[in-house]
C-alpha positions as MATLAB code, in Angstrom:
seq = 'XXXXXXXXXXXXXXXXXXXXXXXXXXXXXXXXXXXXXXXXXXXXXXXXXXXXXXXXXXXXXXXXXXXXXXXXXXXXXXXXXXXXXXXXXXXXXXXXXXXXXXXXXXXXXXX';
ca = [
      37.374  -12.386  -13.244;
      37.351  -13.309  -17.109;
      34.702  -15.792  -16.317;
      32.585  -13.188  -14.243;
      32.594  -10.623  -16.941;
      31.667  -13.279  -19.859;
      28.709  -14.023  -17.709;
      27.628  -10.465  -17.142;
      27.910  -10.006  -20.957;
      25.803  -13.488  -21.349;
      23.141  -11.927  -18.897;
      22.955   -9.262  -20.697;
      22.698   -9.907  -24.341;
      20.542  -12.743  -23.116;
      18.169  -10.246  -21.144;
      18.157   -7.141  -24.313;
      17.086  -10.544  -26.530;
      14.184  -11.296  -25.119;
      10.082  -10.291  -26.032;
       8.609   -7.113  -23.940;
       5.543   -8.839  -23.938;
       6.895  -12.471  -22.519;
       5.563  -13.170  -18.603;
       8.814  -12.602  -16.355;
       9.361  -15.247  -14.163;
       8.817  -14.159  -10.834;
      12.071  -14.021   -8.816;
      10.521  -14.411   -5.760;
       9.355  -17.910   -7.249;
      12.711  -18.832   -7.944;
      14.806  -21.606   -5.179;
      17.054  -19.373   -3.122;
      20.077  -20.954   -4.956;
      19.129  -20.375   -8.613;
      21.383  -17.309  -10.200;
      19.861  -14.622  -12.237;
      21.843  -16.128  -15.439;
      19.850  -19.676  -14.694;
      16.319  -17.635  -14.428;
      17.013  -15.690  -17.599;
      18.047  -18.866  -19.286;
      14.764  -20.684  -18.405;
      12.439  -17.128  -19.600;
      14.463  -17.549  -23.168;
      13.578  -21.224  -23.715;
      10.028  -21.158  -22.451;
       8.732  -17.418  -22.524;
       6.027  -18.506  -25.286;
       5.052  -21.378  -22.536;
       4.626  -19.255  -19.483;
       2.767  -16.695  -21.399;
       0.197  -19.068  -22.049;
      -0.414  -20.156  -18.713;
      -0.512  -16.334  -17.318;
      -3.262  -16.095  -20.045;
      -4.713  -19.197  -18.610;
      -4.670  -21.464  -22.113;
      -2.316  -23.757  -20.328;
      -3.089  -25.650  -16.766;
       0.280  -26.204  -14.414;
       0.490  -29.942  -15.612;
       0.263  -29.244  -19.010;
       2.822  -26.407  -18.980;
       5.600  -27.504  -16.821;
       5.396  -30.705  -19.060;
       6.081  -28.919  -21.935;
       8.314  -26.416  -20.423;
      10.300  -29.752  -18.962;
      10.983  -31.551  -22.547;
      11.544  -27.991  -24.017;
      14.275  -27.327  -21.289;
      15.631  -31.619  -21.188;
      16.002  -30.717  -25.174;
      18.228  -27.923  -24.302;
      20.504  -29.252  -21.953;
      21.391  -32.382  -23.866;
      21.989  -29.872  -26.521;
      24.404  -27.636  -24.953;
      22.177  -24.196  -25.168;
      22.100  -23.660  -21.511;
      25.492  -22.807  -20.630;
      26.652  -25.469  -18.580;
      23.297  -25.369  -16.300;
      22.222  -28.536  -15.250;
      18.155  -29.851  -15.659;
      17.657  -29.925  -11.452;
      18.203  -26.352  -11.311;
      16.300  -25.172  -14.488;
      13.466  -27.401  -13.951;
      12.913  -26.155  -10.519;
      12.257  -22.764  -11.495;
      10.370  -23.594  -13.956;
       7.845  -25.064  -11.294;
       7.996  -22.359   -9.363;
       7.144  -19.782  -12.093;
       4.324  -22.082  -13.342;
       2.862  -22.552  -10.694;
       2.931  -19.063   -9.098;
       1.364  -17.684  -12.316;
      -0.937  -20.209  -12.929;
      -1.934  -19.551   -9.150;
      -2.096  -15.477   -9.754;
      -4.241  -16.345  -13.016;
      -6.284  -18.363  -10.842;
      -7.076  -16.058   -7.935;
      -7.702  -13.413  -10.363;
     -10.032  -14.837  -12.344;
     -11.820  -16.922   -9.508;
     -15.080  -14.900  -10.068;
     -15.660  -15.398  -13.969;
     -17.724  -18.278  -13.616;
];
């Protein structure tokens, strides 16, 4: 129970912290066993990252290598509550590459 609630409140204060203007990851995009707390983790650490690539300034290589060091960097430090690098990093490829896909398809024309 005490752990439950000290995630909600982690959730939460994590979620009122973060940009209005930072590309949501997806949670369609995310593996079926990644939590809500792991998804927001990943938005807070790389947010900057996946904006880019929605604006199309980043490719999916480039991004989900940067996204990958930026999240290895966190876990070794502690900052991501216990979540492991499997997890995070897999959502992170998912959300990369389903924006860099939607950027993609919706600029397929501008030629």
């Amino acid at each position: 129970m005490k752990k439950s609630i000290i995630s909600m409140l982690l959730v939460s204060a994590v979620t009122l912290s973060t940009t209005a203007f930072a590309a949501a990851i997806p949670r369609e995009t995310a593996p079926q066993n990644a939590t809500e707390e792991q998804i927001v983790i990943v938005e807070n650490i790389i947010g900057d990252i996946l904006d880019e690539v929605a604006a199309g300034n980043l490719g999916f290589t480039e991004a989900a290598g940067y996204a990958n060091a930026r999240v290895r960097k966190a876990v070794i430090a502690g900052e991501t509550n216990g979540n492991g690098y499997t997890i995070l990093a897999a959502i992170i490829r998912n959300a990369v590459l389903d924006l860099r896909c939607t950027y993609l398809r919706n600029h397929e024309n501008d030629k």
